[in-house]
N, C-alpha and C positions, 0 to 999 in steps of 0.2 A: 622483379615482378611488376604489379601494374600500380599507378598513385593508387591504388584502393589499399596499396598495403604503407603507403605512406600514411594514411588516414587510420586506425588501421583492425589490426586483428586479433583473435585469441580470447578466447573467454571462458567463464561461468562452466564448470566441468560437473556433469554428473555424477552421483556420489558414487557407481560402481562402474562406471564403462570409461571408454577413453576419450570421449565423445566431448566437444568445446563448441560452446556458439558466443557470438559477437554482435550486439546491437551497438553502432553508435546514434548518438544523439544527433541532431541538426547542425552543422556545421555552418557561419555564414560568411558569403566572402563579399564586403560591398563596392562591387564591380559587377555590370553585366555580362551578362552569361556567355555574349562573343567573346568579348577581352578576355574572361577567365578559359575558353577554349583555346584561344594562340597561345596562352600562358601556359597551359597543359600539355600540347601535342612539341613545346618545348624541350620538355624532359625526357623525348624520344629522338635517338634510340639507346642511349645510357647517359645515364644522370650520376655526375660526377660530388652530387650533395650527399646519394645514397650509394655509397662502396658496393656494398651486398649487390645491388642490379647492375648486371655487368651487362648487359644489353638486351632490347628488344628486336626483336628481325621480323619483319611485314611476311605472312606467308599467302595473305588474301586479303584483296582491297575489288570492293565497289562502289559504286557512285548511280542515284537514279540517275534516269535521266534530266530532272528537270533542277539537280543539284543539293534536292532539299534534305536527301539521306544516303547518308558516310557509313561505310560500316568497315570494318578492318579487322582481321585476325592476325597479331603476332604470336610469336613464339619468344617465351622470355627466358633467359639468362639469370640463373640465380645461385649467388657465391654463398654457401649458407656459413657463416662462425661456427665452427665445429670441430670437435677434436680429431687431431688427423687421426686416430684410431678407429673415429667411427665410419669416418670417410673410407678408411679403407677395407673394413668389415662390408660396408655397403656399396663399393666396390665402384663409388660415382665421385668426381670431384665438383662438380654443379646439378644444381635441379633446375628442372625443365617447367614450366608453366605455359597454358593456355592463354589467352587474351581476348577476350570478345568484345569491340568497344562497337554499338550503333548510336550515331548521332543523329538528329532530328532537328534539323536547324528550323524547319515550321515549326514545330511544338520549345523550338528550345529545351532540348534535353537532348543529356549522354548517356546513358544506360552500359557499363562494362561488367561483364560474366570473365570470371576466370576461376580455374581448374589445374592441378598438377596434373603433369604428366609423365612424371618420374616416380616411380612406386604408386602407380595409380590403385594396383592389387594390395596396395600394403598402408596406405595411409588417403584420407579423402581430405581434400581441402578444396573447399567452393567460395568464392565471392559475390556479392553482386553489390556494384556500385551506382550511384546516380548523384549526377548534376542538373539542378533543375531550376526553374526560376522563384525567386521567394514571392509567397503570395499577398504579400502587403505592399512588395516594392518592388517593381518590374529593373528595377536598374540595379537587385542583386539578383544573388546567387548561391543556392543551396545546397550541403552536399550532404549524401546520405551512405550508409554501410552498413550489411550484416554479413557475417562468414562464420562458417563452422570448420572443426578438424577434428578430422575423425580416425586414427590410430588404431588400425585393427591388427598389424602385427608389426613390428622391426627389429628383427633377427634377435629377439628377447630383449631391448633397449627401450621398450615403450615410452617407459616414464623418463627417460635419459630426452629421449626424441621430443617427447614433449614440453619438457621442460625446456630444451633447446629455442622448438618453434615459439614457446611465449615470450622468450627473453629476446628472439629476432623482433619479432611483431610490437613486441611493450617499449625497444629501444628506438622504434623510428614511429613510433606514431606520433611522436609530438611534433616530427619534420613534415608532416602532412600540409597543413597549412600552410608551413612556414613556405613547404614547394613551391606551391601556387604562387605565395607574395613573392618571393624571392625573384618569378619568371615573371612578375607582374611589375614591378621596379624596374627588374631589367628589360619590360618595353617601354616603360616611360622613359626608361634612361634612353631610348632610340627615338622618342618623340612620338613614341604610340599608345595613347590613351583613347581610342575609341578607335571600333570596328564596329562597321554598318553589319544591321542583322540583314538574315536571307528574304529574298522578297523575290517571290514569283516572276519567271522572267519574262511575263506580258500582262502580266496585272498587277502591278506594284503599290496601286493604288489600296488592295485588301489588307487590312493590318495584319499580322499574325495572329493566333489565338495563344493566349497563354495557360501552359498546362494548369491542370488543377493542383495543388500541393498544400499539406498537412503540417509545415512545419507554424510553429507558435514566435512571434516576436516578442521580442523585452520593449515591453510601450513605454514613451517617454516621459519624464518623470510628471508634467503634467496631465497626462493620460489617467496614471495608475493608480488603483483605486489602493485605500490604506489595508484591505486583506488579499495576503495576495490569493485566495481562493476563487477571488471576481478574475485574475489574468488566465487561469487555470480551468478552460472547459474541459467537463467529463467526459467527453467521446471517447470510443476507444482508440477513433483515429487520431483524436489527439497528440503532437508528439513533442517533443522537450529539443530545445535549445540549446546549445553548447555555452553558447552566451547568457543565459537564463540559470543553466547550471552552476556558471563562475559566479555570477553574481548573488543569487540567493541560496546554494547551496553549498558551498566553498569549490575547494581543487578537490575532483576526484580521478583515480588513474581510468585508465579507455575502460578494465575489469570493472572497476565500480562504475562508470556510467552506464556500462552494457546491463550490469545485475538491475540498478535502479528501474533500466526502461523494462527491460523482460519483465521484473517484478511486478511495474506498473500495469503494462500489456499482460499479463494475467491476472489482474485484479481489477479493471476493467471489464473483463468476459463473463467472469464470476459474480462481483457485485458493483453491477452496473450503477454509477452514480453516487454509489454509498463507498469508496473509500477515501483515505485521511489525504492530506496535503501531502507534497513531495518530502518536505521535511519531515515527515514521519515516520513515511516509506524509507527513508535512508536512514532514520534512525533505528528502526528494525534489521535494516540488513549491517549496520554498524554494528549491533550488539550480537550478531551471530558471524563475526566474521565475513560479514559477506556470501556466505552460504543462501544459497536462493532459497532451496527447501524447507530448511529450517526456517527461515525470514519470512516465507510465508504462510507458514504452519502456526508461527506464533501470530502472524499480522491478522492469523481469519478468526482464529481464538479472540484475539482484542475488539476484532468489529464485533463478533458475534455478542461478547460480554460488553459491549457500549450499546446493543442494541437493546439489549433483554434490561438491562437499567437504566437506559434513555440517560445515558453517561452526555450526549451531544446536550442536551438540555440542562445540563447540572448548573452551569452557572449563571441560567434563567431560574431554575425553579428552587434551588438550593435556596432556604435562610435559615441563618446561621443565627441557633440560640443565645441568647443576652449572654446566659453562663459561657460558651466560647469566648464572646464577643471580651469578658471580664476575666477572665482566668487561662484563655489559652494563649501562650507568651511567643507569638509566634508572626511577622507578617512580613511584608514586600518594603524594600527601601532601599531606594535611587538603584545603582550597576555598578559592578567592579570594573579594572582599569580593562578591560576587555568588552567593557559593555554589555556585559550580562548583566541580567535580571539577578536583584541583589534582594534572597530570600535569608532574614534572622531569628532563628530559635533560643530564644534563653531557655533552653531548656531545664536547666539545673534550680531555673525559682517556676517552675509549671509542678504543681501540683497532680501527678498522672492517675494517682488511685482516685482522688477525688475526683477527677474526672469522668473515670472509667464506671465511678460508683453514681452518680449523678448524670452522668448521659447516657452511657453504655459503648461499647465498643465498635456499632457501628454507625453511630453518629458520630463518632471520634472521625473513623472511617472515610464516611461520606466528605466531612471536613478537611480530612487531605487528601480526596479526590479532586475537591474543586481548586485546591489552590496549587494543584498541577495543573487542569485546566486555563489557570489561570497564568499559569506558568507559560504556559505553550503559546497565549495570545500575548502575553508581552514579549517573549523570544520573538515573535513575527513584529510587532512596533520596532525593536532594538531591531531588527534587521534594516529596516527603512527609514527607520533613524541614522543610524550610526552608517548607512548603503557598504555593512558586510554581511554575511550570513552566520547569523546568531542563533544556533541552533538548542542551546542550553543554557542552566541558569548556575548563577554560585549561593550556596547555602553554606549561612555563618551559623555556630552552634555552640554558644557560651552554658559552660556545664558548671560555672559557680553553684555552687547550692545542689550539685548532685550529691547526695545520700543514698543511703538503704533500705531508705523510703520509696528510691525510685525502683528498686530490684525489689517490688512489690510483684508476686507469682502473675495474678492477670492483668496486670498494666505493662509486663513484658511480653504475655503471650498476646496482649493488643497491637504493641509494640510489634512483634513478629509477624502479625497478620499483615499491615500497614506496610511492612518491606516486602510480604511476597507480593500482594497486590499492585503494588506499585512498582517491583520490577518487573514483573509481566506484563504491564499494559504500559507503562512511560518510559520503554530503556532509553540509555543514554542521554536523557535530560537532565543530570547532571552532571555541569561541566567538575565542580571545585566544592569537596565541601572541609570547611576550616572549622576545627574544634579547640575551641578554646579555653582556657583555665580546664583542663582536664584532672578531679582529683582521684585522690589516691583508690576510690572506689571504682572509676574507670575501667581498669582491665576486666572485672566483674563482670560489666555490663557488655562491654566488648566480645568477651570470650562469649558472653550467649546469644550476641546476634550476630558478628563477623561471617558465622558459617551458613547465613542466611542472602549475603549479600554478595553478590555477583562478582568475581576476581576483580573484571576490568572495571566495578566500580571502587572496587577498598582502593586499588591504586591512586585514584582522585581525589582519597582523602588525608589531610595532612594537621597534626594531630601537633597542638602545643601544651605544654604545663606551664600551671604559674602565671609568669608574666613574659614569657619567653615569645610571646607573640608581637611586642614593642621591639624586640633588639631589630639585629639583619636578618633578611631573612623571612622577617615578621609580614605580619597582616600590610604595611604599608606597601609591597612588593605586589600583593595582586587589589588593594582597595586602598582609594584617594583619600588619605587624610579627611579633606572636608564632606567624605563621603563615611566615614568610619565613626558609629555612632557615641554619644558622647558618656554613656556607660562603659565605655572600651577605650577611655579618653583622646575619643576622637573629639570633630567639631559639628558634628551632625547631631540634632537632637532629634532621638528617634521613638514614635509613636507606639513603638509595639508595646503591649500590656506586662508592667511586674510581675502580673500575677500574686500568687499567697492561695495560703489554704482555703477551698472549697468548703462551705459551710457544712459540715453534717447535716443540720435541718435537709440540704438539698437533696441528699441521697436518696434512690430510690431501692425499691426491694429485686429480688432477680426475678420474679415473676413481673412485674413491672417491668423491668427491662427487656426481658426477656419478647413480652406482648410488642411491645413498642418497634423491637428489632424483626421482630419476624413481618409486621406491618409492613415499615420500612423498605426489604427487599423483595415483599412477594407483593408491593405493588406496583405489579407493570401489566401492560397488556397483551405481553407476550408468556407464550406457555412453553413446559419442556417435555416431551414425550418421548419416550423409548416403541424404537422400531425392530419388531425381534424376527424372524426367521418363522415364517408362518402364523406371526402375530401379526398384524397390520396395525397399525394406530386409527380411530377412524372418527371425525367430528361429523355430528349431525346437524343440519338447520335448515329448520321448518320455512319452508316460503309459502305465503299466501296471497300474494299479488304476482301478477306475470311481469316480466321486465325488471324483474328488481336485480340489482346486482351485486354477486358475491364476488367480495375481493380477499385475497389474500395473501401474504408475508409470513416468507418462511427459510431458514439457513439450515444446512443439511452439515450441524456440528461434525456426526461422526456415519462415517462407513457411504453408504450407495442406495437411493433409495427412487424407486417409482410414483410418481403422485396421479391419483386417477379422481375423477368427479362422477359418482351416481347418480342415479334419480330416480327416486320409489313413490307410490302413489300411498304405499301403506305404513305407516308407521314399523321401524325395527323393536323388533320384542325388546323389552327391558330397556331401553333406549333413554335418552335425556339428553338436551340440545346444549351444547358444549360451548356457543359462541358467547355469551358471558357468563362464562360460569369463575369463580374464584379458581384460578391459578393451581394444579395440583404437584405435587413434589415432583422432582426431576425423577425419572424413570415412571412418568404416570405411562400407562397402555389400555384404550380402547378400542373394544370391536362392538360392535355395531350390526351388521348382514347375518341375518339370518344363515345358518349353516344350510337349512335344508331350502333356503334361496337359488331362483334359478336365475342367472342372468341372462336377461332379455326376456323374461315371463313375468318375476318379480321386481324388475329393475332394472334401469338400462344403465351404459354407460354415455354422457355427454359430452366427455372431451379427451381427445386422445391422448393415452398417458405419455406425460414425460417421463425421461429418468435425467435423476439431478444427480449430480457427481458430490464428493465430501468437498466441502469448504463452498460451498457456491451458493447464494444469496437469489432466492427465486421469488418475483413477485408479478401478481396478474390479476385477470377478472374476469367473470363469466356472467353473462347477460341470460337470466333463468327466462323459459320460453312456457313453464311450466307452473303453476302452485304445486305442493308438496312439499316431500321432503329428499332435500340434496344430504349426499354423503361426501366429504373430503378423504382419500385415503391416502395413510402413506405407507407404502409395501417395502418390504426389506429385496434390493433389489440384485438378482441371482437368478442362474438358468431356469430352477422349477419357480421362480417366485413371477418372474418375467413371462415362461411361457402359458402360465394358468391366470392370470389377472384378476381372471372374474370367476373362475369355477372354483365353488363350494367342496365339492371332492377336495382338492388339492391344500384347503386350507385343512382339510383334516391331518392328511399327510404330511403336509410340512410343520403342524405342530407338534404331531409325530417325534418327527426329525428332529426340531427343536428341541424335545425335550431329553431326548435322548442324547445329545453333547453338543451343545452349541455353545461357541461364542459368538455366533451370527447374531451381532445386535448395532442396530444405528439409532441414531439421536436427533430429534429435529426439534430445533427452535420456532414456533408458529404463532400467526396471531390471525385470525380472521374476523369479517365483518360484512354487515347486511347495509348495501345503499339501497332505498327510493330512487326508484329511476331519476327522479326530482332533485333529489340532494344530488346524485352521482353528477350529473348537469352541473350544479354551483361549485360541487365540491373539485371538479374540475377544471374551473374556470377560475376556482382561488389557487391552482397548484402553479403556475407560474408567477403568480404572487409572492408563496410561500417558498418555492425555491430559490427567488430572488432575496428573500430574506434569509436563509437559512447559509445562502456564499458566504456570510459573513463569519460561520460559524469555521472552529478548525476542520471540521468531520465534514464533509458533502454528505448530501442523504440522511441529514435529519429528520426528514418529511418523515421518515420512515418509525418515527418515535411519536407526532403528534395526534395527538387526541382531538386537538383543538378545532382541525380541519375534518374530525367523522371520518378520517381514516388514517391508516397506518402506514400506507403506501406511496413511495416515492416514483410509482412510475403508476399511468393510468393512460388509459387509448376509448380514447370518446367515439373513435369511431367502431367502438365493439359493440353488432348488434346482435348476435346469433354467436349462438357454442362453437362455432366450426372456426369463427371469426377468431374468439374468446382466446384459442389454442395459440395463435401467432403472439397474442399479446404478450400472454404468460412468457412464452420461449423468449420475446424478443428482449424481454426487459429481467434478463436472467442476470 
């Protein structure tokens, strides 16, 4: 076949069809983009590196006239590994392949399409290749890939055939590169290291234009700033490195780099600006297997719950009470011989009911939310410390002093809260964790939360008695003696707290706690409302100045939902303006519109509805033209919900319908807000401020939690001055 399968193929399968797609990442070769062409058109017309392609045959060649564009179709040769029983079920001893290479020696680009043409009826497989020039450094050279295969019938073998094709495609794509260098050697070995680019053949004096291209460079060490969120623009055109990959994310095979970038390329379209670093992203699809679906089922769930408790903010706004500060036996100290982040729990002298009974359970909580946080930004130091990719931490967990004190009923079922929250939102940020001096109460505690914690993390943990953690074997194997603290008689003297019992005096009552904790989570500025099937959810707010502008943030947790903007002159009966009102429980539902409202008599609509799909992060603004009162709605989005928008009839009937068997209900996380034309001016004039400051953080799209700046909103378009305008903003910054 053609280098594009050198580089290569096969990927990401969805969950019910036979269907494969392939992203790779940015490939770089640093040689210019002529040399790396004589080095390519090398490997034609059989390449004795790669067995499998037994040959290419030219069946069309042109050339302009003025030189500057090659284009060539072969037909390729291709010996596939395969069991001779299926070869002879399929009655072919080679497949046949397309090749469509055009080259652009003005633009500097190759562009190659290729297509099977053996069981074209029975199996699809497309290519498209490109070499391009790098755009930081005209003296490399870029390569790019996506292909899919698509397996719609062979002769009942499906899964046989494709398992086949991935094991052709996974065994030579690490020869891709090597191709190119290999044919690039062997022209220096001829004394060819430069090839003049093409130049017009009567005006040689015009330089070429060099194409435009999207891939991202690994900046040199004094370039790079200490997070790497500053190297990493959110565009969606943005695109990942092969070199970038190796370095700050480890070795992954073509499958997982394909999963990473699709991943990414969908979470870019959805919530624009607002998702985690690259290392996050691959630790979500680490913890599901690489499963895309799932990987980003759970990744929209984790943005959505970092949004709604300004989780990006926690290790700004978090402070941590004296009583932690004195009684929680638990902190950060130096890295194991792996250069992780070295997290220790004595847990067995922490005091947990006293805790539990004196803080409450979601200050405990809160508490080891942030020193995952915390977790996450020293993982990214040890990476650019130690220049490996340091993706997780080791947790030591000495249980001297564990009793029957500890299997206290809610200081385990705080204890179980604490593991589910935290495998849900942090997988795989634990590389190791070591349990030491384990007593004989142990399996106790064990048997009641094991079955809380995720297979592939129990695996990670390695569990000693006694003193069995000094022999072979022991703790010196994965931490540095002068790193091993000197209660574990190591030589490190280590800061974290004894602990001892929690004074009584401190204890609070449960209503006490109680108050305290509900405080706690229901103070954010974002709300949850249920969208049901002829219910609409509907916020109202009163404008009494013209030009003012309403913005607003909103994630469409669950199902499919239409968002439309009103505008009534008259107050809605029984009505109450919802923009800051106290937070109401999850499944709150408001309507608002008069039933016996006529749209376009009573009320118009001002901005044409969207529909937002599940999982996707919508943020905009609408420049009010009018005083009154604006409606926000969000509609349960379905054929009669869709084709009646605004008619009153219709919502009779589909409450109707509703009540009569529905599970037709969707969920939306929202936060809105009233600018002065005046503030919206300053307030976007600080958001490049604010953005620059917020790279630092793990999460892009903090903006979207601050209060500080009068709004919620990480995307804002100054040049919105009329509704009609307002529309493009919304959609664009989706």
């Amino acid at each position: 076949m053609n280098t594009c399968k050198q580089e290569n193929l096969v990927n990401c399968r969805g969950a019910a069809t036979m269907v494969q797609k392939y992203q790779s990442p940015v490939r770089v070769y640093k040689y210019p983009f002529e040399l790396v062409m004589a080095a390519y058109v090398r490997r034609f017309p059989s390449c004795p590196l790669i067995p499998m392609f037994v040959c290419g045959e030219v069946v069309r060649e042109e050339e302009s006239d003025d030189g500057a564009t090659h284009r060539v179709e072969r037909r390729c040769t291709v010996d596939v590994d395969a069991p001779r029983l299926l070869k002879r079920i399929a009655g072919v001893d080679y497949l046949y392949f397309v090749q469509k290479n055009t080259l652009d020696r003005r633009q500097r680009t190759l562009h190659i399409d290729a297509h099977n043409e053996t069981f074209s009826n029975r199996v699809i497989v497309q290519e498209h290749c490109s070499y391009t020039v790098h755009p930081e450094n005209e003296e490399w050279t870029c390569f790019e890939q996506s292909a899919s295969l698509d397996i719609k019938s062979f002769f009942g073998f499906e899964n046989t055939a494709e398992k086949i094709a991935m094991k052709q495609y996974a065994s030579s794509i690490s020869k891709g590169k090597e191709l190119i260098e290999y044919y690039l050697k062997e022209l220096a070995d001829e004394g060819i290291t430069h090839v003049p680019r093409w130049t017009p053949p009567l005006a040689a004096s015009s330089p070429p234009q060099l194409p435009v291209s999207c891939a991202r460079p690994i900046p040199p060490p004094g370039d790079r700033k200490d997070n790497l969120s500053d190297t990493l623009p959110g565009s969606p055109d943005d695109k990942l490195d092969a070199d970038y990959i190796r370095r700050y994310l480890g070795e992954l095979t073509p499958l997982q780099e394909s999963c990473l970038i699709r991943l990414r390329q969908g979470l870019q379209e959805t919530h624009k600006g607002k998702i985690p670093k690259d290392q996050h992203v691959l630790r979500f699809l680490r913890s599901r297997d690489f499963n895309l679906e799932k990987a980003r089922e759970a990744l929209c769930q984790t943005l959505t719950w970092r949004k709604q408790f300004q989780i990006d903010l926690l290790l700004d706004s978090w402070r941590c009470p004296q009583l932690l500060h004195d009684y929680y036996t638990g902190g950060w100290h130096h890295h194991d011989n792996d250069g992780r982040p070295l997290y220790i729990l004595r847990l067995g002298q922490m005091d947990t009911k006293g805790l539990v009974r004196a803080l409450g359970e979601e200050t405990i909580l809160r508490h080891v939310l942030s020193i995952n946080e915390e977790g996450l930004r020293r993982c990214e130091e040890n990476t650019n410390v130690f220049g490996k990719p340091i993706s997780c931490w080791t947790c030591l967990v000495d249980l001297e002093g564990l009793n029957m004190r500890h299997l206290w009923r809610p200081g385990v079922k705080a204890l179980l809260r604490i593991i589910e929250v935290v495998e849900a939102n942090y997988p795989e940020t634990l590389g190791r964790l070591l349990i030491l001096r384990a007593p004989r109460v142990f399996p106790v505690l064990w048997t009641l939360v094991s079955p809380f914690i995720d297979e592939n993390t129990r695996r990670k943990f390695l569990i000693y008695a006694g003193n069995d953690f000094q022999g072979p074997g022991g703790l010196q194997e994965y931490i540095s003696p002068h790193v091993i603290p000197d209660f574990l008689g190591g030589e490190s003297l280590c800061e974290v707290p004894e602990g001892g019992l929690v004074p009584k005096s401190l204890y609070r009552t449960a209503e006490e706690l109680e108050t305290e904790e509900a405080r706690m989570w229901t103070d954010t500025i974002y709300k949850s409302a249920s969208v049901l099937k002829g219910a609409p959810h509907e916020v109202l707010i009163k404008i009494s100045e013209p030009s003012s502008v309403i913005t607003w943030d909103f994630d469409v947790c669950k199902g499919d939902v239409v968002f439309n903007i009103f505008h009534s002159r008259r107050t809605p009966q029984g009505s109450h303006t919802h923009a800051h009102a106290p937070p109401g429980a999850a499944g709150n539902n408001t309507q608002l519109i008069d039933r016996s409202w006529v749209l376009g008599q009573d009320y118009s609509k001002v901005e044409t509805a969207l529909t937002c799909r599940e999982g996707e992060s919508i943020q905009g603004t609408h420049v009010t033209r009018w005083p009154g009162f604006y409606i926000l709605q969000w509609r349960f989005h379905g054929s009669a919900a869709a084709a009646c928008s605004g008619s009153s009839l219709a919502r009779v009937d589909d409450m109707l319908a509703s009540l009569q068997g529905a599970p037709h209900r969707c969920r939306v996380l929202y936060y809105t807000e009233v600018l002065q034309s005046r503030d919206f001016r300053y307030t976007t004039t600080l958001h490049n401020y604010y953005t620059e400051v917020l790279q630092s953080r793990d999460f892009r799209g903090s903006m979207s939690s601050l209060e500080s700046s009068h709004s919620g909103f990480s995307q804002f378009s100054s040049a919105t001055t009329s509704s009609s305008q307002s529309q493009s903003s919304s959609t664009l910054s989706r």
